[in-house]
Structure formats: structure tokens, C-alpha cells
Backbone as a ProteinNet text record, in pm:
[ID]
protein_1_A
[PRIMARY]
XXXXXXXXXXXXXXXXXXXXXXXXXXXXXXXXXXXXXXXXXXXXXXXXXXXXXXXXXXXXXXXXXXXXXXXXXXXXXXXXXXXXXXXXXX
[TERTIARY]
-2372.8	-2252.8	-2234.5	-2332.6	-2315	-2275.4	-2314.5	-2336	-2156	-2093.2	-1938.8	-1875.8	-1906.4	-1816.7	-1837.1	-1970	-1963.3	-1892	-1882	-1834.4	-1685.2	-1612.6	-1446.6	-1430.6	-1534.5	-1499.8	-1475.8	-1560.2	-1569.9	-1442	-1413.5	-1262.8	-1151.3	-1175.5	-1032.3	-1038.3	-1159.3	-1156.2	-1121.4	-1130.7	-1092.3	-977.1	-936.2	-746.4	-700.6	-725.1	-651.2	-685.4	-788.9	-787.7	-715.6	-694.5	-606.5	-477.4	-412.2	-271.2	-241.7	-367.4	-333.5	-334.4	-343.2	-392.7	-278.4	-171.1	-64.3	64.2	58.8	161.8	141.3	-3.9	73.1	110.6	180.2	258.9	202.5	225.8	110.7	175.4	134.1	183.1	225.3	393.7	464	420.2	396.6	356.5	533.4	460.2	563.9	604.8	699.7	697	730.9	637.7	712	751.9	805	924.3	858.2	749.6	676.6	583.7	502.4	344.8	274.4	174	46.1	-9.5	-9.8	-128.5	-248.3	-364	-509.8	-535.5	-554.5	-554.2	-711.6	-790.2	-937.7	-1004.3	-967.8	-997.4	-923.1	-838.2	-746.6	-644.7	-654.9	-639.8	-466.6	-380.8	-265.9	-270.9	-178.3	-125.6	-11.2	25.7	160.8	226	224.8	240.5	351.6	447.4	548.6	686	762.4	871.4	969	932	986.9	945.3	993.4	888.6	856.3	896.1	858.1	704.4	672	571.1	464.2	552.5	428.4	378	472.8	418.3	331.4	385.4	273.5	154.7	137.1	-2.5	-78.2	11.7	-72.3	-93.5	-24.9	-34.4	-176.7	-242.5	-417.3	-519.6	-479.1	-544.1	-533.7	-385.9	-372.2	-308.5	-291.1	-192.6	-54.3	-24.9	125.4	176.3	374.1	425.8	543.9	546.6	614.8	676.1	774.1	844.4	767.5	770.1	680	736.7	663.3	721.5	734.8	664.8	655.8	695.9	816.8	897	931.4	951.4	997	1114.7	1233	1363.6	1397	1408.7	1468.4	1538.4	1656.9	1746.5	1690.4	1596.1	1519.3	1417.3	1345.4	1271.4	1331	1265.6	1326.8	1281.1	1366.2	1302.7	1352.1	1267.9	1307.3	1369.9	1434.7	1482.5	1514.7	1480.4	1451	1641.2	1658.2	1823.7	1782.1	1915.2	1879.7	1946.6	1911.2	1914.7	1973.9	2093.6	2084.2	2175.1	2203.7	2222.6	2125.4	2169	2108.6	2073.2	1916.9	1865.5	1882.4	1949	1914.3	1858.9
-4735.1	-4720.3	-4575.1	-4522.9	-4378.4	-4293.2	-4282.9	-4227.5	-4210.3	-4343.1	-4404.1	-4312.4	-4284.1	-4240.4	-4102.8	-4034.4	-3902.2	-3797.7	-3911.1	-3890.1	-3917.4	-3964.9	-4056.4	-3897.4	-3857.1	-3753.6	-3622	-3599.3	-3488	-3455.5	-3591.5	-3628.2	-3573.2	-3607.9	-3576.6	-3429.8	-3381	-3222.5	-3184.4	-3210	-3134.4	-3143.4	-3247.2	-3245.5	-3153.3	-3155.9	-3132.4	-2972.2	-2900.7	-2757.7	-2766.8	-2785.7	-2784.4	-2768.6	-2868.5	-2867.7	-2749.5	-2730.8	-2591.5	-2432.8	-2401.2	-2339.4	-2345.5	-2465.3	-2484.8	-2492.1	-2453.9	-2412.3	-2269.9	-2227.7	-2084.7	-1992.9	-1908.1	-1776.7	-1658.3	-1588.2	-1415.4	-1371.2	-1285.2	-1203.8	-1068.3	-1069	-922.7	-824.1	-708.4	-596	-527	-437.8	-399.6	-258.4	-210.3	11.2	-9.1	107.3	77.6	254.9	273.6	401.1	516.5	537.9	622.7	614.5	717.4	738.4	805.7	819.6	883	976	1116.4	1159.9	1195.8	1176.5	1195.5	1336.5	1442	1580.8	1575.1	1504.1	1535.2	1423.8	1320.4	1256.8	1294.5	1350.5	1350.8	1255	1128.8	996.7	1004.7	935.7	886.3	734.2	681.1	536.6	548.5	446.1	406.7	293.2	288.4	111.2	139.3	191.8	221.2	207.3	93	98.1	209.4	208	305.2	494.1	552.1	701.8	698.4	594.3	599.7	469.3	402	349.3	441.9	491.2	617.5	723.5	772.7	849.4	802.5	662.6	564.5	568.7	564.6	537.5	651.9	764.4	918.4	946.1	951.4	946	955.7	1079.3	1053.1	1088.4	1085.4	1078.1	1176.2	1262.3	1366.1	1338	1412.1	1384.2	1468.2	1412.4	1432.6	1255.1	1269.7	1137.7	1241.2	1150	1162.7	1041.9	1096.8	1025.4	966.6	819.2	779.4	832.9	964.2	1020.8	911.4	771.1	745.6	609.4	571.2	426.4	397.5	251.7	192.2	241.2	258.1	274.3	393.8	474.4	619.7	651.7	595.9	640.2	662.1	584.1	558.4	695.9	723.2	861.8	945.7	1099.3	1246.9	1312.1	1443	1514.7	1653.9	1731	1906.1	1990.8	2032.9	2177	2319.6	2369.6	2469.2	2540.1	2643.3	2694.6	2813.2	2815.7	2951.3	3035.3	3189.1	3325.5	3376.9	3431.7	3532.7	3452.8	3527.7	3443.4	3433.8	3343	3304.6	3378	3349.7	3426.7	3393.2	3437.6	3319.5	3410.7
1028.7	948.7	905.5	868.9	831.8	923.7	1072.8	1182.7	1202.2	1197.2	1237.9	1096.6	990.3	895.8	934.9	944.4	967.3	1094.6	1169.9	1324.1	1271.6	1186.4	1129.7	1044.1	982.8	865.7	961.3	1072.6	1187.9	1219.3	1257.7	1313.7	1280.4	1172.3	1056	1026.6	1023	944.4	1039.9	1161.5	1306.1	1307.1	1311.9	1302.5	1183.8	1062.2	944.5	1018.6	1033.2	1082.8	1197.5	1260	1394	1333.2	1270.6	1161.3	1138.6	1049.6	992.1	1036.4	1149.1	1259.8	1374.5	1360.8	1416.9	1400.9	1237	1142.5	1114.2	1122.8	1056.8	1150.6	1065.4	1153.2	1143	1206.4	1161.7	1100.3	1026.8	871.9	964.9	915.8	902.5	924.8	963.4	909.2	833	713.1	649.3	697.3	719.4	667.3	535.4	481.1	361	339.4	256.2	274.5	235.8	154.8	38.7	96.2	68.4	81.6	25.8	-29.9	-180.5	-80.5	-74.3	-20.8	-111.3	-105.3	-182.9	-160.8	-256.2	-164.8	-204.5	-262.8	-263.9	-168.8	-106.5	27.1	157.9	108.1	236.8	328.1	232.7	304.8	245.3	332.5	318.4	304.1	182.9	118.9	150.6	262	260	220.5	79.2	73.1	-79.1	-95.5	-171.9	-130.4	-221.3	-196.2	-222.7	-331.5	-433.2	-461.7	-441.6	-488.5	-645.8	-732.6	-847.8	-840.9	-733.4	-736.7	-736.8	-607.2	-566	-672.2	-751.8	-828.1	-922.4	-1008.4	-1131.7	-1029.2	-919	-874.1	-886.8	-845.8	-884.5	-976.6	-1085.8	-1240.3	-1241.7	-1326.8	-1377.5	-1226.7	-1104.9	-1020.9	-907.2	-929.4	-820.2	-742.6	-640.9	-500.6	-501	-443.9	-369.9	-300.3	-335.8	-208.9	-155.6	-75.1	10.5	68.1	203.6	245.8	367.4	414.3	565.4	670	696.4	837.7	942.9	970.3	1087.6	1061.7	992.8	952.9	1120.5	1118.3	1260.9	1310.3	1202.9	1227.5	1209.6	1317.7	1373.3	1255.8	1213.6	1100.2	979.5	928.6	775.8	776.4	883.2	921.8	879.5	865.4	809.7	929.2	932.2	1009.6	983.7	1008.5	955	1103.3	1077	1178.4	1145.6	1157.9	1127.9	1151.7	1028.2	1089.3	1188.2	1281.9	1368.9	1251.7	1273	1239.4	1326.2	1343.9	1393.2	1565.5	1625.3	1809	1882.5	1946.8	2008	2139.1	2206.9	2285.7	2421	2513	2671.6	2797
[MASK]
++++++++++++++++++++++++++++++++++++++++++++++++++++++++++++++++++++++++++++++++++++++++++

């Protein structure tokens, strides 16, 4: 009798993980817009919606934010160019 319940209980936990394993979905990845740089690790945080997140996080601790140079969407990105001086050379 025990043998039949433990083999009934096997059963079931196998299914109920299977269930659950067949419902879920993979988690998002986010861009998020802001980023903390650490200037005494060196490490970049990109996990700010806001540049006012970013800054409460620096608050007491240092750094610099900034903008996520490398967001998914071309448009949401920055980018610098430099002005010409002067004419041009050919």
C-alpha cells in the first residue's frame, strides 16, 4: 500500500511540475533609459527609468548617469557629431 501511494504521489508531483513548466513564459528583458556609472569600480548600472532614479541611487556613493548608449530602439539612442569648422576638404 505504501509502495502504490508513493508511486500515486511521484505521479502527481510530476504532472503538477510539468503544468508548471508549460505555462510559464520567459521573462522580458528590459532597456531601461539611464545608467549609474561607478567611477571607483568602473562598472555601469543600467536599470533606471528615470535620470532622477539614477541620481537617488548615486546620492552618498559617487558616480556619474547617463543616458543608455546602447537602448534597442535606434530613435531612443543619442549620438554625438562632431560640427565641421571651416570647408570642407576633398
Amino acid at each position: 500500500m505504501k509502495k502504490i501511494f508513493a508511486f500515486g504521489a511521484i505521479a502527481v508531483a510530476t504532472m503538477a511540475g510539468s503544468a508548471l513548466l508549460i505555462t510559464a513564459e520567459p521573462a522580458a528583458a528590459k532597456d531601461y533609459e539611464f545608467c549609474r556609472y561607478d567611477h571607483s569600480s568602473g562598472m555601469n548600472s543600467c536599470g533606471f527609468d528615470t535620470m532622477e532614479q539614477c541620481v537617488a541611487m548615486m546620492s552618498g556613493r559617487g558616480g556619474s548617469c547617463n543616458r543608455n548608449p546602447l537602448l534597442a530602439d535606434a530613435n531612443a539612442s543619442y549620438a554625438h557629431a562632431p560640427k565641421r569648422r571651416g570647408p570642407a576638404h576633398r
